[in-house]
LUMTOR-387693 format. One line per 10 residues: number of its first residue (from 1); their letters; for each residue x, y, z of N, C-alpha, C. Coordinates in pm, whole numbers, plus 50000, padded with zeros to 5 digits. Example, Ala and Ser with C-alpha at 12.3 -4.5 7.8 and 13.67 -1.06 7.14 Angstrom:
// LUMTOR-387693
1 = as = 51319 49431 50780 51230 49550 50780 51320 49670 50780 | 51285 49775 50708 51367 49894 50714 51290 50003 50787
***
This chain:
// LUMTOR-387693
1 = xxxxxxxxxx = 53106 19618 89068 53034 19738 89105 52898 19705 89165 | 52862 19606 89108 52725 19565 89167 52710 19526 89322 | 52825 19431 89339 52839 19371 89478 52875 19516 89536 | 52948 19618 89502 52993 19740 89622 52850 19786 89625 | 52745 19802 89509 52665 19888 89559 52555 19830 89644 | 52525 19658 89662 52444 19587 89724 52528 19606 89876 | 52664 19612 89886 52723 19600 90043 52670 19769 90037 | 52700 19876 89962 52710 20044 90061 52568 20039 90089 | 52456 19975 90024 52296 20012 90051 52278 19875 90122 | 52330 19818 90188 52253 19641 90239 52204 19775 90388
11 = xxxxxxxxxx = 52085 19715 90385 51959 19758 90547 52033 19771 90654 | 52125 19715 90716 52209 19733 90843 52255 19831 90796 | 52288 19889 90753 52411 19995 90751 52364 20090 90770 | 52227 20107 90735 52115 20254 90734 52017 20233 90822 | 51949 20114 90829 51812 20144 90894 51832 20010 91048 | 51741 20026 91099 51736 19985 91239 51618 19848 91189 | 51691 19768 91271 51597 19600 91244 51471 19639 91316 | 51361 19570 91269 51411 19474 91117 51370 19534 91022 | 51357 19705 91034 51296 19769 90903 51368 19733 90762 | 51330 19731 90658 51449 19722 90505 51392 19820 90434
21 = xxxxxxxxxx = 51478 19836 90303 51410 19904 90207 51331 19898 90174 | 51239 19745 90148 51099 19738 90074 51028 19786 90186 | 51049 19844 90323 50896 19902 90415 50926 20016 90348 | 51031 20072 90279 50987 20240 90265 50989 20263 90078 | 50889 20169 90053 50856 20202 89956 50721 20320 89933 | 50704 20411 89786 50593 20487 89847 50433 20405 89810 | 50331 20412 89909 50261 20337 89887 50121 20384 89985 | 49969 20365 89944 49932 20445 90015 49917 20591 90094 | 49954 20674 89963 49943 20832 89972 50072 20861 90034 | 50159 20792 90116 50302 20792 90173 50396 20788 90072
31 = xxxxxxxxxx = 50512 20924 90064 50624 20904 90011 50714 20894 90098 | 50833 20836 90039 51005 20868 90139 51089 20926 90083 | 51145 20977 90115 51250 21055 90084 51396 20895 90008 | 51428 20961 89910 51531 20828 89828 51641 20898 89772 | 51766 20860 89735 51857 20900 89693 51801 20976 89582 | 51759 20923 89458 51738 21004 89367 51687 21127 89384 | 51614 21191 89474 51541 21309 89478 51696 21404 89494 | 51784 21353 89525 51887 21456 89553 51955 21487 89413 | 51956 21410 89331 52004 21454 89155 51976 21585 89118 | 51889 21665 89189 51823 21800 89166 51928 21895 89221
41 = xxxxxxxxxx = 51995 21846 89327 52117 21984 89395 52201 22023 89322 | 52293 21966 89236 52356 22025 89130 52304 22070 89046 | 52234 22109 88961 52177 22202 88897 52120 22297 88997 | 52050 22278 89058 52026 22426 89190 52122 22488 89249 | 52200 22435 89296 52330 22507 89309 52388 22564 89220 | 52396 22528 89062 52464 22644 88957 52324 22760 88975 | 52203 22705 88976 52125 22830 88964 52144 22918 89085 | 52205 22883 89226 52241 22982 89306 52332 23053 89256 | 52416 22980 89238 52579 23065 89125 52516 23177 89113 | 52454 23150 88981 52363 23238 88920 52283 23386 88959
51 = xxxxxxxxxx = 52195 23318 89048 52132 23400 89163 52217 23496 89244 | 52349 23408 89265 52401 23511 89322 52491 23655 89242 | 52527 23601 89148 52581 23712 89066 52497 23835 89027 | 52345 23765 89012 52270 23894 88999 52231 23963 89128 | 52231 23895 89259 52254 23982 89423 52330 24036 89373 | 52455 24009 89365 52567 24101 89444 52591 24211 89328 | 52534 24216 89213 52568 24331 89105 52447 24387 89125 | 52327 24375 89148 52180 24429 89144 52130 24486 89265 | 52219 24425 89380 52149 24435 89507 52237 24473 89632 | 52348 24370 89629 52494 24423 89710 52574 24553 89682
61 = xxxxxxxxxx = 52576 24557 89509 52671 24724 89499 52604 24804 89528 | 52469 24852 89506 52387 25001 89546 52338 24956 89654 | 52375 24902 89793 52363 24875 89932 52468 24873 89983 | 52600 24866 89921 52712 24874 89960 52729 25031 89945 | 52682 25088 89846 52697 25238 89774 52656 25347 89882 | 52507 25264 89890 52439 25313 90027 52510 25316 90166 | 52555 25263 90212 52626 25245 90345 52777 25293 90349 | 52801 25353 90206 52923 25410 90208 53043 25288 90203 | 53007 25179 90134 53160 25082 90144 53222 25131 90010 | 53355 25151 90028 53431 25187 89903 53543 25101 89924
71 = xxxxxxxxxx = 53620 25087 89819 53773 25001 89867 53869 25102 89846 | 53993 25064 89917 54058 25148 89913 54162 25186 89755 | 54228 25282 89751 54311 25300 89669 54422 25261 89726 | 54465 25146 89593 54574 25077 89727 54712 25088 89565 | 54796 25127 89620 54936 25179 89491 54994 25025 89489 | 55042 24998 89358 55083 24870 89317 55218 24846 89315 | 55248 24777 89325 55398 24735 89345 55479 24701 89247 | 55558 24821 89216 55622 24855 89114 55695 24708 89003 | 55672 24691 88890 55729 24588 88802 55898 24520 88849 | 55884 24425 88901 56031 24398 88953 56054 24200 88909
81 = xxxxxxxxxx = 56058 24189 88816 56079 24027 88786 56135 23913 88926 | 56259 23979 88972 56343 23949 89090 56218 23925 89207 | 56217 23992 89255 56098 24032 89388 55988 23912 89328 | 55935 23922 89194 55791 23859 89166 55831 23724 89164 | 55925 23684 89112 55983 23541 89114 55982 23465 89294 | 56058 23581 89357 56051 23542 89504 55959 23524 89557 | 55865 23649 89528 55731 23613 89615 55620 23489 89576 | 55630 23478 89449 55549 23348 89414 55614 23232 89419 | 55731 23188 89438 55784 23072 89424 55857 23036 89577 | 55842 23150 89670 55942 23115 89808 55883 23156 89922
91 = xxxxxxxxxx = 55807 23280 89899 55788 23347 90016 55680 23503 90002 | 55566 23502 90099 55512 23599 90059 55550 23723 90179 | 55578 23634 90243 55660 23697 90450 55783 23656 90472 | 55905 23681 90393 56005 23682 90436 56093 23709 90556 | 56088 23629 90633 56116 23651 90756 56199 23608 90804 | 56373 23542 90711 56450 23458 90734 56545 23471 90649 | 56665 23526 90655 56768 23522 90617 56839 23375 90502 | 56813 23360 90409 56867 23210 90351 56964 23327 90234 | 57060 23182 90193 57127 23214 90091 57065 23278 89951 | 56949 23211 89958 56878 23258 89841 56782 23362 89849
101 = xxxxxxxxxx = 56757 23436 89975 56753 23538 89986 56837 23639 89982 | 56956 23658 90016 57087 23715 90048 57090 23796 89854 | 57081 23650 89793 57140 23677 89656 57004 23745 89571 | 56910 23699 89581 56809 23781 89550 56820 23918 89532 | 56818 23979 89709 56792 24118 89746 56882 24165 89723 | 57030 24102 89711 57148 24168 89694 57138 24210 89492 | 57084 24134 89415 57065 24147 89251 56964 24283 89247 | 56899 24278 89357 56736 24374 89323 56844 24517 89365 | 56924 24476 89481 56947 24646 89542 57059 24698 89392 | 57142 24584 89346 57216 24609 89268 57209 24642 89134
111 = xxxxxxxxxx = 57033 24640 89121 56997 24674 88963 56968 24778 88971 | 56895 24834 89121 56827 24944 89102 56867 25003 89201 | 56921 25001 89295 57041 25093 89374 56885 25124 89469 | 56871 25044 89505 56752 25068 89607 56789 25037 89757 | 56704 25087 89841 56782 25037 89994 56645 24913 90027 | 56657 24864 90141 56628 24740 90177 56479 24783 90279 | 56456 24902 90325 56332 24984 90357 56215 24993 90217 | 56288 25058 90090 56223 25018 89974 56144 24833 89946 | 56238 24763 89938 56242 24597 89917 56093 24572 90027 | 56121 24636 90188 56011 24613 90270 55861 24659 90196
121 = xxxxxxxxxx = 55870 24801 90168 55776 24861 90101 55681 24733 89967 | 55804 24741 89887 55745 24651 89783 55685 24528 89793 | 55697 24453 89922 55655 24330 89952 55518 24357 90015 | 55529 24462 90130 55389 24520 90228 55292 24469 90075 | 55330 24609 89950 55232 24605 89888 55181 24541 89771 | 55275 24456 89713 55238 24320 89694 55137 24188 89790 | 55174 24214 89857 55055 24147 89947 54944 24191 89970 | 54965 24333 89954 54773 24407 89975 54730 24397 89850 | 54801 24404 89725 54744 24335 89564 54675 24227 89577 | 54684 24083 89697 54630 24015 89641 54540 23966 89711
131 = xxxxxxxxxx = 54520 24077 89834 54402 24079 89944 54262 24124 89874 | 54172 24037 89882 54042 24151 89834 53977 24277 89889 | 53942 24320 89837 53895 24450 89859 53786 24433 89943 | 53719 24567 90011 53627 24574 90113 53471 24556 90062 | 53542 24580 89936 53337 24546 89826 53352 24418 89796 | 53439 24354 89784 53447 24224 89755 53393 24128 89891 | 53435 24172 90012 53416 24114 90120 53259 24145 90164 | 53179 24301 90143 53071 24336 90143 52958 24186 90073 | 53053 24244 89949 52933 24128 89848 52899 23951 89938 | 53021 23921 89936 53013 23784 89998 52936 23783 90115
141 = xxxxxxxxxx = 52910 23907 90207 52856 23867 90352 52741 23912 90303 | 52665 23998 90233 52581 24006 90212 52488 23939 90108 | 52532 23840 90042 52488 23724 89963 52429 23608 90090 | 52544 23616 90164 52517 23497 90246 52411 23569 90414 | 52420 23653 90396 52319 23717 90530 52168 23697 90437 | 52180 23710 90301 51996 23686 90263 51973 23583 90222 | 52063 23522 90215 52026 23320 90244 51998 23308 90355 | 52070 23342 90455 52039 23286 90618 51939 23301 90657 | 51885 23495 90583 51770 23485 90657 51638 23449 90583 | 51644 23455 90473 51535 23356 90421 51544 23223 90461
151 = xxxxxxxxxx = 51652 23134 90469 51633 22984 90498 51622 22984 90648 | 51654 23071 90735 51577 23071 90843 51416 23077 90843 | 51341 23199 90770 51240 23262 90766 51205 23092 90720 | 51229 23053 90628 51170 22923 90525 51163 22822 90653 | 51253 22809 90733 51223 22716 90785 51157 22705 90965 | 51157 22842 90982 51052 22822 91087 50878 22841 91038 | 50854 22876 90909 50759 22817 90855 50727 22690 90803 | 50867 22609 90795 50786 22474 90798 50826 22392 90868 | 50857 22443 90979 50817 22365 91159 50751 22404 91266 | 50730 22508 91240 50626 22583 91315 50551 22501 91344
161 = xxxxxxxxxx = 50464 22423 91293 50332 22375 91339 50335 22228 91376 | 50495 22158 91354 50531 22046 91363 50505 21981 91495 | 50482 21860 91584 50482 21823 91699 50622 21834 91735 | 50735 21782 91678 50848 21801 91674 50926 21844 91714 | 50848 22017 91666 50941 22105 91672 50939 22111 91803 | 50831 22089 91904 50827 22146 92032 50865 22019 92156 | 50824 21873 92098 50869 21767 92207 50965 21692 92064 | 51069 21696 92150 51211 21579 92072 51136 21501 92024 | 51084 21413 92136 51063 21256 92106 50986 21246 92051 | 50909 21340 91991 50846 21320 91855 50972 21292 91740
171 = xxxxxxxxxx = 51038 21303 91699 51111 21310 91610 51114 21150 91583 | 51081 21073 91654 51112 20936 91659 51001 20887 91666 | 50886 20961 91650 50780 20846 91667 50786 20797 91481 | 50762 20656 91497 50734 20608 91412 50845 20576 91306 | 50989 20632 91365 51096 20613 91299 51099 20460 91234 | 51146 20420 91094 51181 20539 90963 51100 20553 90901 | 50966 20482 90917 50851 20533 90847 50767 20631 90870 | 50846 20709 90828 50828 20890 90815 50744 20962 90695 | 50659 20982 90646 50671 21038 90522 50728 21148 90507 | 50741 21175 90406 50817 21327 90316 50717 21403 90292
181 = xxxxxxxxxx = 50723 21534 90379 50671 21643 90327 50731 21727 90243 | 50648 21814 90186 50694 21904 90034 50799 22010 90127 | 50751 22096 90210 50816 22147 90305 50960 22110 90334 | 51007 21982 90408 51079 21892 90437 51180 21878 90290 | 51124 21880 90217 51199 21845 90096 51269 21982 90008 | 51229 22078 89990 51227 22213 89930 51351 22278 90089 | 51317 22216 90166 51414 22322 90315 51578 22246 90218 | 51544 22099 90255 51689 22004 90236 51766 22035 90069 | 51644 22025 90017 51723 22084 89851 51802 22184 89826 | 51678 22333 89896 51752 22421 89900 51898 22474 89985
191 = xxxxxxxxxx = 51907 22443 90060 51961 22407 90199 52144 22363 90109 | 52108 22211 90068 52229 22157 90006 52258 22233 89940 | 52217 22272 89875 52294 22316 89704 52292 22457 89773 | 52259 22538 89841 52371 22631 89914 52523 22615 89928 | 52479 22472 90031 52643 22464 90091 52721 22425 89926 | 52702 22350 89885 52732 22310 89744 52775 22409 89636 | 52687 22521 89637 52757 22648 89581 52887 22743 89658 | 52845 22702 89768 52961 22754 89807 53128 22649 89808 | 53104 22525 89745 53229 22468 89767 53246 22485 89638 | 53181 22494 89488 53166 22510 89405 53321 22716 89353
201 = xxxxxxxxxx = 53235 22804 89430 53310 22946 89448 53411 22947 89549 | 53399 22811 89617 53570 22846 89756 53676 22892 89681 | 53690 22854 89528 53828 22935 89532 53842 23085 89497 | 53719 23132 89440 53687 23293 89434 53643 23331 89551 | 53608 23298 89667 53554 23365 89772 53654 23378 89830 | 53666 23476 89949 53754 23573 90047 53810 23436 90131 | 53944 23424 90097 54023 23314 90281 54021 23364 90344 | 54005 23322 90415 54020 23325 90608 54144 23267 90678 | 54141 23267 90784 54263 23228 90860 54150 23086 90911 | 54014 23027 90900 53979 22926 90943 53915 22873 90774
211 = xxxxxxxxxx = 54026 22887 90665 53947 22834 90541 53958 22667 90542 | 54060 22595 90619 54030 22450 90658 53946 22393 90739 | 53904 22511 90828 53798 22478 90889 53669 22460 90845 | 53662 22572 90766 53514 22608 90672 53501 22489 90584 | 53612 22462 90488 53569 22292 90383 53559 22176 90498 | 53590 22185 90621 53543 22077 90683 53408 22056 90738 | 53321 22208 90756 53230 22201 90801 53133 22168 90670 | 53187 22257 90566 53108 22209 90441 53030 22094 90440 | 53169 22070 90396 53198 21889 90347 53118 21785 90494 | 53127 21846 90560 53080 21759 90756 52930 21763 90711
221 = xxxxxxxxxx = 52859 21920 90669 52726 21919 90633 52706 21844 90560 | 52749 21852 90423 52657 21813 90302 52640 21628 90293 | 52729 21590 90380 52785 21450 90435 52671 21450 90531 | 52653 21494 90637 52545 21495 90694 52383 21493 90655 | 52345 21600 90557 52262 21587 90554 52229 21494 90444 | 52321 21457 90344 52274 21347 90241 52242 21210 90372 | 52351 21211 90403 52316 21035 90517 52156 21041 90577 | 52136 21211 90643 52014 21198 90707 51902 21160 90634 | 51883 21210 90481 51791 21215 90395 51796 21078 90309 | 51910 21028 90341 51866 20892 90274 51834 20766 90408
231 = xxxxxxxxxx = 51859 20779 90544 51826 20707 90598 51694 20751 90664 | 51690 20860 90586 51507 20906 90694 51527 21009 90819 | 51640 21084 90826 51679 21134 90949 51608 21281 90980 | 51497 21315 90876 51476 21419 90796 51425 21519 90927 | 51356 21453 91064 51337 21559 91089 51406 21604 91215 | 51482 21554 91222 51601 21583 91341 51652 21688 91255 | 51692 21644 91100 51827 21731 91006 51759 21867 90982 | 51642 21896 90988 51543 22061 90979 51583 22110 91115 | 51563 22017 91194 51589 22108 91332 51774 22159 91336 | 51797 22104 91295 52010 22094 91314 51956 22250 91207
241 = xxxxxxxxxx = 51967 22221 91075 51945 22280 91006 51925 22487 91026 | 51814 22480 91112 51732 22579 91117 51856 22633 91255 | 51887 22580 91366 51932 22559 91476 52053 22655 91417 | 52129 22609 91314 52257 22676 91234 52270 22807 91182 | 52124 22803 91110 52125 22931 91041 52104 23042 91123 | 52031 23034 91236 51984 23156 91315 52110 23256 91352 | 52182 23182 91404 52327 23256 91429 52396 23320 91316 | 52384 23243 91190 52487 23364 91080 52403 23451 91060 | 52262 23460 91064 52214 23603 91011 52251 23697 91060 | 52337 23694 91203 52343 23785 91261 52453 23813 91255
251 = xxxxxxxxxx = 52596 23678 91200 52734 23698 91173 52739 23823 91047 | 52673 23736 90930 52719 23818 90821 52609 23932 90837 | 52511 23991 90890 52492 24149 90921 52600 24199 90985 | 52659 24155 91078 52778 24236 91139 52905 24290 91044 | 52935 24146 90980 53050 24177 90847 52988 24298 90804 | 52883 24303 90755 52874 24422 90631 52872 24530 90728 | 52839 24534 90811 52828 24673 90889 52948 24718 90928 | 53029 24619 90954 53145 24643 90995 53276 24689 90851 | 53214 24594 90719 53314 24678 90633 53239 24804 90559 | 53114 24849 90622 53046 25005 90620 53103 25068 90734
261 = xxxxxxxxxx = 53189 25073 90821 53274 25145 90912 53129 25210 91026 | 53036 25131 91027 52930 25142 91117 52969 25072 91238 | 53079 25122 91298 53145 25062 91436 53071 25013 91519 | 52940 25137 91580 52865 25068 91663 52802 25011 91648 | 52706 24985 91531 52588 24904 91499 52657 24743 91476 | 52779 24770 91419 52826 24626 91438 52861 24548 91538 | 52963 24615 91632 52969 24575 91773 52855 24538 91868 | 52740 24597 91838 52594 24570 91915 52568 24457 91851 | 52554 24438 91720 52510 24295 91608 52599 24196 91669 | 52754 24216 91695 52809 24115 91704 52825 24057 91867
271 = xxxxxxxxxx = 52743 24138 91949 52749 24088 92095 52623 24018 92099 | 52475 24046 92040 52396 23967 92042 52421 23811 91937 | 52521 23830 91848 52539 23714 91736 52630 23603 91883 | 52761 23648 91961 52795 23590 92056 52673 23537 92126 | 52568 23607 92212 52489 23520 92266 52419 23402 92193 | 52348 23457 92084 52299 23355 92016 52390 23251 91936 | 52506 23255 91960 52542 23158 91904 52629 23046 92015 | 52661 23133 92163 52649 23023 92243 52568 22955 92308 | 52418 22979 92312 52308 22908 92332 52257 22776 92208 | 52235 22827 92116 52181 22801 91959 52328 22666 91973
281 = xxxxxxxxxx = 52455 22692 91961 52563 22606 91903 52611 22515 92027 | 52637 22563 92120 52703 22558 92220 52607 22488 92366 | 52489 22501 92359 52354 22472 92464 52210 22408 92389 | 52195 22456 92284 52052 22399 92240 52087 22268 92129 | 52255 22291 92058 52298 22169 91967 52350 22012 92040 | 52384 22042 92160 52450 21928 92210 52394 21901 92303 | 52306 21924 92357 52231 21907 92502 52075 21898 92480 | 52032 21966 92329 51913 21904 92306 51901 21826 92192 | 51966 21843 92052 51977 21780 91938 52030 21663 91983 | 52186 21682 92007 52267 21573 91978 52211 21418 92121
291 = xxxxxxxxxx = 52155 21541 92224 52092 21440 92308 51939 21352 92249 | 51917 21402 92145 51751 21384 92081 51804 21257 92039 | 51938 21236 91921 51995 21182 91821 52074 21063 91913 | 52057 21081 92075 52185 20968 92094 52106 20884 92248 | 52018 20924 92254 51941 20874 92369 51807 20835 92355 | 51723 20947 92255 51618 20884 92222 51571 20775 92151 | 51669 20754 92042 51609 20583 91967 51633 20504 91983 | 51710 20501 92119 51719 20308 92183 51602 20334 92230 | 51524 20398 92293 51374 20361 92318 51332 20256 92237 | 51348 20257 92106 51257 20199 92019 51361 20111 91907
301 = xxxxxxxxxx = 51453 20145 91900 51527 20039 91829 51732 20016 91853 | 51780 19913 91818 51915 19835 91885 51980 19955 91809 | 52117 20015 91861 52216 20085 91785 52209 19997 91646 | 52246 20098 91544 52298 20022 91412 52407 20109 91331 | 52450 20074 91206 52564 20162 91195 52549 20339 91157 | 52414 20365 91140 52390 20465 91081 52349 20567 91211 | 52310 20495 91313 52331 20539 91429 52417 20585 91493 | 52507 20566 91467 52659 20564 91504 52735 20680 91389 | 52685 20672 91282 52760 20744 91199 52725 20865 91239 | 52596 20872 91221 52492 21022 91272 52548 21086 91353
311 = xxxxxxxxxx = 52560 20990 91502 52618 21068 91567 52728 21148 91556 | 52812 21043 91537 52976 21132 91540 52968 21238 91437 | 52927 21214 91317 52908 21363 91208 52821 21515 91294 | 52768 21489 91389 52698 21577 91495 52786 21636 91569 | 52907 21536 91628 53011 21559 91718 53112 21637 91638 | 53163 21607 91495 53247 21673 91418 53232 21826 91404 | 53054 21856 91399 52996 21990 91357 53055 22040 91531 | 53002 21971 91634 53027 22008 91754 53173 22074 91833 | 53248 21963 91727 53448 22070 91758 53432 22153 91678 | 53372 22179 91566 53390 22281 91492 53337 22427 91596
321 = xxxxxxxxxx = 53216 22396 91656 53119 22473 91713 53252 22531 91786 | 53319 22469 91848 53387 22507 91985 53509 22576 91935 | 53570 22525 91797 53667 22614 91739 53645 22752 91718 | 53499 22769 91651 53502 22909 91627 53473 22992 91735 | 53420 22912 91841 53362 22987 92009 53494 23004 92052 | 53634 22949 92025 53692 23016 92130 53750 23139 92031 | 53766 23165 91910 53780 23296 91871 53681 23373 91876 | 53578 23353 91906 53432 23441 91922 53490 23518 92049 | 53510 23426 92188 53557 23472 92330 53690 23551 92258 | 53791 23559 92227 53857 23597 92198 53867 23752 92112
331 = xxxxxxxxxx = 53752 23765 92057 53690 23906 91999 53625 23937 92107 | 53513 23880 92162 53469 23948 92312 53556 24021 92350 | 53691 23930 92429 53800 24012 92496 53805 24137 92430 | 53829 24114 92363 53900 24248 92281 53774 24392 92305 | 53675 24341 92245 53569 24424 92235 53520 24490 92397 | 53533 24384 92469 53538 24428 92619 53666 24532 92640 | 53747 24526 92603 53913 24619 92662 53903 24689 92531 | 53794 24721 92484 53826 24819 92337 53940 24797 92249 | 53927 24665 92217 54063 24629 92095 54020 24598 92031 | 53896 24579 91972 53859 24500 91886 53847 24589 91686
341 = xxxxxxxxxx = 53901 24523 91666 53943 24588 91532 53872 24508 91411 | 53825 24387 91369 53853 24369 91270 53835 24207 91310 | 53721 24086 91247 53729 23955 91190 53850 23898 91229 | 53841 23804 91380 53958 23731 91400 54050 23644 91310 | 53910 23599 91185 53952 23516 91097 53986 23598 90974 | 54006 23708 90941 54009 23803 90845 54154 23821 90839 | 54230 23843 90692 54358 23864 90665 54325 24011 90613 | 54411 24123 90732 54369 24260 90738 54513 24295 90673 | 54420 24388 90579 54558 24463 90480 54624 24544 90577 | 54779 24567 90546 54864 24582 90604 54880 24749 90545
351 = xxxxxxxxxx = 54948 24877 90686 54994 24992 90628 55080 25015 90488 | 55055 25097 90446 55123 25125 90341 55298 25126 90388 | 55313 25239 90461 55469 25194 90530 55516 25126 90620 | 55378 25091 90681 55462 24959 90825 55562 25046 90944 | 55546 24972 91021 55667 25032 91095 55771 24962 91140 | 55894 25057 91244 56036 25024 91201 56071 24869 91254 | 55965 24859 91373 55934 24749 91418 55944 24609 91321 | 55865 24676 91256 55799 24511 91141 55882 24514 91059 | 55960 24623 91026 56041 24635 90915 56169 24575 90993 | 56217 24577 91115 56309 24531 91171 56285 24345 91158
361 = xxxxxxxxxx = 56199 24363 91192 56156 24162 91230 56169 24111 91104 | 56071 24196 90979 56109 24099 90855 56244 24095 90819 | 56301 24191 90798 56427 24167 90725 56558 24152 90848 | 56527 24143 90937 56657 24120 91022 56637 23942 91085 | 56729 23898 91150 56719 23766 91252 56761 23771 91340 | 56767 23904 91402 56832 23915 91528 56954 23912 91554 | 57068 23878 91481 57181 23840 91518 57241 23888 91441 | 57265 23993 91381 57359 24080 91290 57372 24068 91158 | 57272 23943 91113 57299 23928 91007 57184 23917 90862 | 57087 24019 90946 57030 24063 90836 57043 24153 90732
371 = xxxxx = 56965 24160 90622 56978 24198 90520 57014 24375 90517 | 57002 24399 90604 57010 24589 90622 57130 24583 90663 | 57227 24479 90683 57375 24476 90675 57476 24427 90578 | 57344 24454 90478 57464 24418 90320 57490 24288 90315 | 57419 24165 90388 57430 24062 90312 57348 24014 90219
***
């Protein structure tokens, strides 16, 4: 264990020759930023837990109350052992004729002399049982819209006055002997143990149709910004940082407005959240960050491996960027030709009766030998 932990921390791997660890010791009113300071994110992150339970019961329900979000009354799907066995062990969208469907539906129609329009019914609403509700979805966007915009607010107060913030190549003067500001340190703490609480609640929070996407970006961040903060990357990772958040404040205001049936105010929120988030993600992340991070420090020192790592973890956030931009364009469309209904990434509860359509596709295969023909 000793030899792995002298090879994962040996100086090449992190810092640029011929700096080592003993230059960034603290010394002379100068601190650095060191692994240990990060021991603090897990416990801050349960206290977000925390924090957040008292938002969303103290602050999300009588703002949700306010804006009129209610969930619906949604009728439950009648006690059927047969059906419940199927749907948890085979299929929640039956959409395929098998033997072991055949015998199933054929036991269910035969216990209870039911027709196969019923069977459709019972499945629709079994599946809206285990969709969350519209206060449930309220709470979550509005937990995470007053993080964004405080850790926005937090952090253009502590770059505001930075050289930094305004010429790149500041970011590199003097690279890695940087000191740590209190600022700098309180953004990254708080910051982590966000994302951290949220991998912590992924399995109580609302899926998406991009929930593999989301633990990759997680996991891409919190990977990111530990590497930055232990190799000194600290003030490129405020700018990435701050660069990120600007755009969801304006995502999750739209969510809530949008599950407050405030059509227009959301559609207006969510055409300015499109601009700003193809400038901000799409123009100011890869053309000024990732160009800051991949051109500016050969000025001053040889590629090394942490150089290299940096980057590509920049590039990872960067497909992500482009994944969610082309469903962003993709709600545009819609919103342009008036279709736009509803969170591309959102699993939207389904009618109570469906129509003959859907009811045809699930239970038939086209070829005579679906289930509405007694097999």
């Amino acid at each position: 264990l000793f030899q792995i932990s002298n090879w994962f921390w040996w100086d090449r791997l992190w810092l640029p020759r011929p700096v080592t660890w003993a230059d960034l010791q603290d010394s002379e009113g100068r601190v650095y930023a060191c692994v240990s300071h990060l021991y603090i994110i897990l416990p801050v992150a349960v206290l977000l837990l925390g924090l957040r339970t008292f938002y969303e019961r103290l602050i999300a329900v009588p703002l949700a109350e306010a804006l009129g979000v209610k969930d619906k009354i949604r009728k439950r799907a009648s006690h059927n052992p047969i059906l419940e066995i199927y749907y948890n062990t085979h299929s929640k969208h039956p959409t395929q004729v098998t033997p072991e469907t055949c015998i199933l539906m054929h036991s269910y129609n035969a216990l209870n002399q039911k027709k196969n329009r019923q069977v459709e019914r019972w499945f629709r609403r079994r599946r809206n049982q285990d969709r969350p509700g519209l206060l449930k979805k309220f709470k979550e966007a509005s937990w995470r819209f007053a993080f964004y915009l405080c850790s926005s607010f937090g952090g253009v107060l502590a770059l505001h006055d930075k050289p930094w913030f305004y010429d790149l190549r500041e970011v590199w003067a003097g690279f890695p002997k940087q000191s740590l500001l209190d600022s700098q340190y309180w953004y990254y703490i708080i910051e982590m143990s966000f994302y951290g609480s949220l991998l912590f609640s992924v399995a109580a929070d609302v899926k998406r149709k991009d929930f593999k996407e989301q633990l990759v970006h997680h996991w891409a961040t919190l990977t990111l910004l530990s590497f930055s903060w232990c190799a000194n990357y600290i003030r490129i990772g405020t700018l990435v940082m701050l660069v990120h958040d600007t755009s969801d404040v304006l995502l999750e205001s739209a969510k809530m407005f949008n599950y407050a049936g405030w059509e227009t105010t959301c559609n207006s929120i969510f055409v300015v959240f499109a601009l700003v988030f193809m400038v901000t993600r799409l123009i100011i992340f890869p053309f000024w960050l990732i160009h800051c991070t991949w051109v500016y420090p050969l000025d001053q020192f040889e590629p090394f491996f942490g150089y290299y790592f940096f980057n590509v973890m920049l590039v990872v956030l960067l497909l992500l960027h482009v994944f969610w931009a082309s469903l962003i364009l993709r709600m545009v469309k819609k919103f342009i030709f008036g279709k736009l209904k509803c969170d591309e990434r959102s699993d939207e509860e389904e009618d109570e009766e469906g129509s003959e359509e859907d009811y045809t596709h699930t239970y038939s295969n086209g070829s005579g030998n679906g289930l509405s023909n007694g097999h």
